[in-house]
C-alpha positions as CSV (number, residue, x, y, z in Angstrom):
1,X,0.0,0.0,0.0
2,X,2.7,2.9,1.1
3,X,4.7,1.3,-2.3
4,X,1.9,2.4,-4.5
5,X,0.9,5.9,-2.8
6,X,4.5,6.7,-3.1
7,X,4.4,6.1,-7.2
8,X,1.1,7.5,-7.5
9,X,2.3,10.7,-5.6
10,X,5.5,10.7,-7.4
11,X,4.0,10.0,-10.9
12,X,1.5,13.0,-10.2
13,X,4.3,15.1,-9.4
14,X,5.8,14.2,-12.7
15,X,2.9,15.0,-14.7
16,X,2.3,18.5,-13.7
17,X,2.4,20.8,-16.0
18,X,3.6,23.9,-13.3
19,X,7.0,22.0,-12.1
20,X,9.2,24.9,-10.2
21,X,11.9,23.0,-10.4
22,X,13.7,19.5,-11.2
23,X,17.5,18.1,-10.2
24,X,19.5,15.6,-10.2
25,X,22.3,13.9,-7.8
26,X,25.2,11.3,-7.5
27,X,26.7,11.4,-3.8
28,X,28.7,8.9,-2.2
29,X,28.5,8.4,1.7
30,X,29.9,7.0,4.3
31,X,28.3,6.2,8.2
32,X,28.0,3.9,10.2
33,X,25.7,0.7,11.1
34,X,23.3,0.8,13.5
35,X,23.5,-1.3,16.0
36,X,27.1,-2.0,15.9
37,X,29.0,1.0,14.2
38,X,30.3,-1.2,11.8
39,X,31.7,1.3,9.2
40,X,29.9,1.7,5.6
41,X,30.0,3.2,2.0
42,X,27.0,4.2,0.4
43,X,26.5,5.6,-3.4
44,X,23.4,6.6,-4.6
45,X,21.8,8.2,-7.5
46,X,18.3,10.1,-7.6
47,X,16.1,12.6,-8.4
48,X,13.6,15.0,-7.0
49,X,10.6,16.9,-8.7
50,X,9.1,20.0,-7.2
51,X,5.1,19.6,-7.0
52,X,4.1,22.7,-5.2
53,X,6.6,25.5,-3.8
54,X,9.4,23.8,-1.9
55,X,7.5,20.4,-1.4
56,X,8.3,17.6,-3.6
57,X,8.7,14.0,-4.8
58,X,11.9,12.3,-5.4
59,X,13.4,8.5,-5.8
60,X,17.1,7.2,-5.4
61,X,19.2,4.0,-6.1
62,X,21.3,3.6,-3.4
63,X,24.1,0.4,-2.8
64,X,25.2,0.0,0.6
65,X,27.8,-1.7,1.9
66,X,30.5,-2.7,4.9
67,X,33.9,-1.5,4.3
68,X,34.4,-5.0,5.7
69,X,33.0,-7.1,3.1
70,X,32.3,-5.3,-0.5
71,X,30.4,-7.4,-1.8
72,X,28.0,-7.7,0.9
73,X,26.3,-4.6,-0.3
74,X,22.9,-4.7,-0.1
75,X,20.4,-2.1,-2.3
76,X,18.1,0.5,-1.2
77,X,15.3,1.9,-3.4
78,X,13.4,5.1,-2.1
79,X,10.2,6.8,-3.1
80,X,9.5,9.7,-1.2
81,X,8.8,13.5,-0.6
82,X,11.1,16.5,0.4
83,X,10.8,19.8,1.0
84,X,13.5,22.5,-0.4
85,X,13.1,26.1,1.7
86,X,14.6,28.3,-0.6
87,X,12.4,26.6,-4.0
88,X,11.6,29.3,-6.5
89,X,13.9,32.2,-4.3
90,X,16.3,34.3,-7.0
91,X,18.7,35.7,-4.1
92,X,20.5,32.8,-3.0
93,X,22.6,29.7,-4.5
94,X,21.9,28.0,-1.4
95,X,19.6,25.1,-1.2
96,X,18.6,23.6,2.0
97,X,16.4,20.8,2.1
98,X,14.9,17.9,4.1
99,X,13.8,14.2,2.9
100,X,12.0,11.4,3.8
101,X,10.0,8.7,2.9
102,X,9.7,4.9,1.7
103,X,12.6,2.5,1.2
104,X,12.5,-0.7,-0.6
105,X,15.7,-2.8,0.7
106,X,16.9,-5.9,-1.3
107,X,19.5,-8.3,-1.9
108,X,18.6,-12.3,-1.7
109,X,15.0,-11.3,-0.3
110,X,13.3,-8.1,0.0
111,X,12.7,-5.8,3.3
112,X,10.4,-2.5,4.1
113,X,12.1,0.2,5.5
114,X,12.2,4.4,5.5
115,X,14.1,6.7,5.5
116,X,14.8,10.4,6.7
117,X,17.7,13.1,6.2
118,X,18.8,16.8,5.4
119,X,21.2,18.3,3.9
120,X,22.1,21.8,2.1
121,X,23.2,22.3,-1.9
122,X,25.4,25.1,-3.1
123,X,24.6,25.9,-7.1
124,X,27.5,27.1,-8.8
125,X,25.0,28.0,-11.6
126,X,21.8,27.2,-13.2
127,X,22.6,23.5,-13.8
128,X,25.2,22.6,-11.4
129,X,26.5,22.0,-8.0
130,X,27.5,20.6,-4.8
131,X,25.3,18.8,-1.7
132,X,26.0,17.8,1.6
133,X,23.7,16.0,3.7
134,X,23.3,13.2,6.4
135,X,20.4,10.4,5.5
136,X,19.3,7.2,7.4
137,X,17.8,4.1,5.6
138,X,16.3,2.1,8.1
139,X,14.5,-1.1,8.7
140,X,13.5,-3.1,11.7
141,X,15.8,-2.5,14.0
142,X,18.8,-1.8,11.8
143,X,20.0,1.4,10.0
144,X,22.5,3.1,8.1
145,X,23.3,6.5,9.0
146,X,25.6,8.1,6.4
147,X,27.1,11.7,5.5
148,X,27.3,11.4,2.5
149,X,28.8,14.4,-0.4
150,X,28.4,14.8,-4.2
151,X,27.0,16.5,-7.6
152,X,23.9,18.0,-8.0
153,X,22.6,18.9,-11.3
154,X,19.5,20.3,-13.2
């Protein structure tokens, strides 16, 4: 049920015709487990569409995985929304911005999850720049905390 609101939200997003705004990201991360504080890597690719103002949908493709054991990684697929403060505003590069939403985690089986985070872009210009932000995927009673840096583009 909360894996088809998310598309239908995020498919409505797409489909309107007003979109403020649209972007772009790689980042690569790197946290924490939790329980544990096993160390990780995370790299992730996604997307966000503005719906109304600052609030949108986005989605990412995310590989996590212990610095331990590479190819242990597991993946994490997210549907969700996010809200970006200074949408729309002409007098600032800055870009500050909170997520959050559903995460689809898989490897050999599949798990339900979530996730939450914030972080802050800097735009160099119209269709390019920098993020910074901390986000947690978590399930059950395990998460993955992460900083994690990269590329944002529009």
């Amino acid at each position: 049920m909360k894996l088809a609101l998310s598309l239908v939200l995020f498919f409505a997003a797409i489909g309107n015709a007003q979109v403020p705004r649209a972007q772009g990201y790689l980042v690569q991360g790197f946290g924490a487990t939790a329980p544990g504080g096993a160390g990780i890597g995370q790299t992730a690719v996604g997307g966000d569409i503005g719906v109304y103002k600052g609030a949108g949908a986005g989605l990412e493709l995310a590989g996590v995985y212990p610095f331990r054991c590479g190819t242990c990684a597991i993946g994490a697929f997210s549907l969700g929304g996010n809200y970006h403060f200074n949408a729309g505003r002409k007098d600032t590069r800055w870009d500050p911005y909170v997520v959050g939403g559903y995460t689809l985690f898989f490897r050999s089986g599949v798990a339900n999850g979530y996730h939450y985070g914030a972080g802050i872009g800097y735009w160099f210009n119209r269709h390019f720049g920098v993020r910074a932000e901390f986000r947690d995927h978590r399930f059950a009673d395990a998460g993955y905390p992460s900083f994690r840096v990269g590329l944002s583009f529009q």
